[in-house]
KEVEXGU-649980 format. One line per 5 residues: number of its first residue (from 1); for each residue x, y, z of N, C-alpha, C. Coordinates in steps of 0.001 Angstrom, whole numbers, plus 500000, padded with zeros to 6 digits. Atoms other than C-alpha are relative to their C-alpha. Layout:
# KEVEXGU-649980
NUM) X Y Z X Y Z X Y Z; ...
# end
This chain:
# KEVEXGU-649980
1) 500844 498820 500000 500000 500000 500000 500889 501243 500000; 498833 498514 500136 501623 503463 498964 499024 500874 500631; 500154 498625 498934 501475 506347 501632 500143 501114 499280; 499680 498444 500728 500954 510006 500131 499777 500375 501202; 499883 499264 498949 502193 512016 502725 500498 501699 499897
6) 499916 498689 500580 502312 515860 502113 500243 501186 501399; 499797 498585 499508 503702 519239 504011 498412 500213 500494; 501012 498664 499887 501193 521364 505905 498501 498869 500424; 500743 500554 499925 499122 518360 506546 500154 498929 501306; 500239 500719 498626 497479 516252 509739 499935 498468 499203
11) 500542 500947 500269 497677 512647 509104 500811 498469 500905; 499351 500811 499253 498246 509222 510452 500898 499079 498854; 498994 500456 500726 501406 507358 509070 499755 497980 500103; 500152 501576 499545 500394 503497 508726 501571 499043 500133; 499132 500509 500180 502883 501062 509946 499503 498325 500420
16) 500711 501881 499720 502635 496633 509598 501795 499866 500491; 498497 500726 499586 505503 495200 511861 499349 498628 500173; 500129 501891 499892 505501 491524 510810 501354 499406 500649; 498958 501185 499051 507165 489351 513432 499582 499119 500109; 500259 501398 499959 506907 486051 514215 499758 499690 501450
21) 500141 499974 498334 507107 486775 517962 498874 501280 500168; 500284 498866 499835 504844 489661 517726 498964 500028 501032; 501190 500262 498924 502215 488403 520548 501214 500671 501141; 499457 499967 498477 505437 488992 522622 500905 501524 500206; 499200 498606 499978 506537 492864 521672 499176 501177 500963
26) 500531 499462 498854 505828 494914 524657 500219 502084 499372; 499717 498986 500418 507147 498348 523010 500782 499887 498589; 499404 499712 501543 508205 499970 519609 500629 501374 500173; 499741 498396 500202 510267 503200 519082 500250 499948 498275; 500091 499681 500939 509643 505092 516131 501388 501540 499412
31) 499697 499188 500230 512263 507269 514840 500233 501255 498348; 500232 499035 500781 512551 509887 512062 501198 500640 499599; 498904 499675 499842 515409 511259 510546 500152 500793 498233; 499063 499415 501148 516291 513530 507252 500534 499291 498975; 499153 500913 501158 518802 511486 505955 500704 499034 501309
36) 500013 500942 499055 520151 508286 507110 501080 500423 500873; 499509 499399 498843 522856 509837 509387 499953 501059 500501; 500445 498835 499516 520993 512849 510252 499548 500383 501512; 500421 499680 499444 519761 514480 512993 498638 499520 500714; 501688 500525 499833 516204 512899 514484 499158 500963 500261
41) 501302 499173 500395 513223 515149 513624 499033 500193 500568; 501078 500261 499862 510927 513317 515109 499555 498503 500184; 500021 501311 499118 509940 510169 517554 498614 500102 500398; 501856 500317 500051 507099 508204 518333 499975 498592 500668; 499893 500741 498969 506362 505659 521296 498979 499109 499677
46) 501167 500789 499122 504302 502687 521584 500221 499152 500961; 499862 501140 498997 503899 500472 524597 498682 499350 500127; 501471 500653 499831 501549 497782 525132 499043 500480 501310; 500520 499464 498851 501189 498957 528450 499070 501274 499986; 501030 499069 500045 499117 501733 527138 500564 501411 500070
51) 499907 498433 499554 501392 504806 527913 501146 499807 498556; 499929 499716 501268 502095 505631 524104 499849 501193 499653; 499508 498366 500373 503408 509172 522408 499711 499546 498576; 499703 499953 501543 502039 509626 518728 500269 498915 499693; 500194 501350 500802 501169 506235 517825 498904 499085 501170
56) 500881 500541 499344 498536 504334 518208 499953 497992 499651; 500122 501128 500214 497784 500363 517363 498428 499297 499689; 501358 500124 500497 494695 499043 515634 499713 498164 499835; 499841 501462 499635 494404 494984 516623 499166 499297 498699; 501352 500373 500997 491203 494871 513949 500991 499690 498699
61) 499547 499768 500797 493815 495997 511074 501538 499415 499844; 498809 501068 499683 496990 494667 512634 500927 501087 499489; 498775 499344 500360 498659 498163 511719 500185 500737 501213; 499845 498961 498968 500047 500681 514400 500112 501471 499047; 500349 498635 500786 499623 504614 513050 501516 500926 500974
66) 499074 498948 499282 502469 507133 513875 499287 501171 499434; 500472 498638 499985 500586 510510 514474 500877 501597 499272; 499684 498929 500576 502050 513808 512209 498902 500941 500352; 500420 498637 500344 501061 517120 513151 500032 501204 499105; 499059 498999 501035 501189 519834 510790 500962 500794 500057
71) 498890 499556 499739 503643 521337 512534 501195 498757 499723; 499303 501147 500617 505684 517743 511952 500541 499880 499152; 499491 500229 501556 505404 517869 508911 500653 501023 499049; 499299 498562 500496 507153 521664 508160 501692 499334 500330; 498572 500291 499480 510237 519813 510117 500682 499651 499090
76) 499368 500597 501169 511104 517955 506969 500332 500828 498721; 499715 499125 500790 512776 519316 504008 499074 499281 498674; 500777 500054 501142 509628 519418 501380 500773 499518 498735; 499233 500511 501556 510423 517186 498016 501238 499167 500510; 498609 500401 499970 513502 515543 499593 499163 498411 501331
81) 500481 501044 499093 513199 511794 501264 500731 500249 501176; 499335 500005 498379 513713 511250 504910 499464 498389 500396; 499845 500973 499767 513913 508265 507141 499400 499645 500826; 500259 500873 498651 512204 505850 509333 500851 498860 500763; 499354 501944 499302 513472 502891 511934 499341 500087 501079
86) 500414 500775 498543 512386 501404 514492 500658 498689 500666; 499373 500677 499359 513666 499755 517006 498558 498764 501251; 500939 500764 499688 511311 496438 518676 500130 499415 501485; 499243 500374 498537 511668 495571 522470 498748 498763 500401; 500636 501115 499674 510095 492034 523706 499903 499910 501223
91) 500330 499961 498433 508506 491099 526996 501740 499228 500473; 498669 500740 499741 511600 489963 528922 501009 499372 499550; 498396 500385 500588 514531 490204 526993 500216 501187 499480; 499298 499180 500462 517005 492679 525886 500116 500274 498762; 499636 500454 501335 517332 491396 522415 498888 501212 499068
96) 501101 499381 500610 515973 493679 519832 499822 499636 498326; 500020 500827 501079 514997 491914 516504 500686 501168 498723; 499356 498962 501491 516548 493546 512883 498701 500607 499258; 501130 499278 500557 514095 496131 511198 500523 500551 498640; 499000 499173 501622 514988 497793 507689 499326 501680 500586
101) 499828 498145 500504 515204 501756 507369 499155 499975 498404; 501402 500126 501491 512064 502600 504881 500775 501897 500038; 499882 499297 500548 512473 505434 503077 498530 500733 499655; 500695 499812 500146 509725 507740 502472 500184 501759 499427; 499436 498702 500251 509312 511358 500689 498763 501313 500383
106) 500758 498863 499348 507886 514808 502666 499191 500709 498555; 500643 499939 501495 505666 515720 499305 499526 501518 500321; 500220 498865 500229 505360 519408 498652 498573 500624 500270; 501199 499376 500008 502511 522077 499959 500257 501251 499698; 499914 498394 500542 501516 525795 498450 499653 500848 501267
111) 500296 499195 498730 500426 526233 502130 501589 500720 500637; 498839 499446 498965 503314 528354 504554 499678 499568 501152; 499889 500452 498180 503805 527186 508073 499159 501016 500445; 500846 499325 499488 500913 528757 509788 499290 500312 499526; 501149 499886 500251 498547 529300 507468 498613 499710 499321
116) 501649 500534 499724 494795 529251 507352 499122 500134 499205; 500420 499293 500604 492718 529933 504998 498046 500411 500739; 501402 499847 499056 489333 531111 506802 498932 499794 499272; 501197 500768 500329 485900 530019 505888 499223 501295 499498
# end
């Protein structure tokens, strides 16, 4: 499924983490990044335990959502890709399974940071 994700815009970011242990992943960190040895932009928490930052988990759909504000989404440099990873933490153990670095691109708006157009 292809994500259009655009500047200046509220939306939720779908994510499918297929594991094989996945009954037994207690937390996810989401991170965000420019370019792949950049700076981080922008992070995003889940825990099963319920105390979760900008991401949510949908059991029906089997995806978890990382939350963008439109302020979020000004952070990125419009037209140019930037980076995800995540990192996977399991009930009782240290071990954190291998994830790939997705690639994704901040897609251009005619809006400016802050504004509105009124009704």
């Amino acid at each position: 499924m292809a994500v259009k994700i655009k500047a200046g815009t509220r939306f939720s970011l779908p994510v499918i983490i297929d594991d094989d242990n996945f009954s037994h992943i207690s937390a996810i960190e989401f991170v965000f990044t420019q370019t792949e040895n950049g700076d981080t932009i922008k992070t995003a928490y889940w825990a099963k335990n319920g105390q979760s930052r900008d991401c949510g988990y949908n059991a029906l759909t089997g995806e978890f959502t990382v939350d963008f504000s439109v302020a979020d989404t000004y952070l990125f440099t419009q037209g140019r890709p930037f980076f995800m990873d995540t990192r996977i933490h399991y009930d009782n153990s240290e071990d954190n399974p291998y994830t790939r670095i997705i690639s994704m691109t901040m897609d251009k708006t005619l809006f400016k940071e802050g504004e509105e157009v009124e009704p």
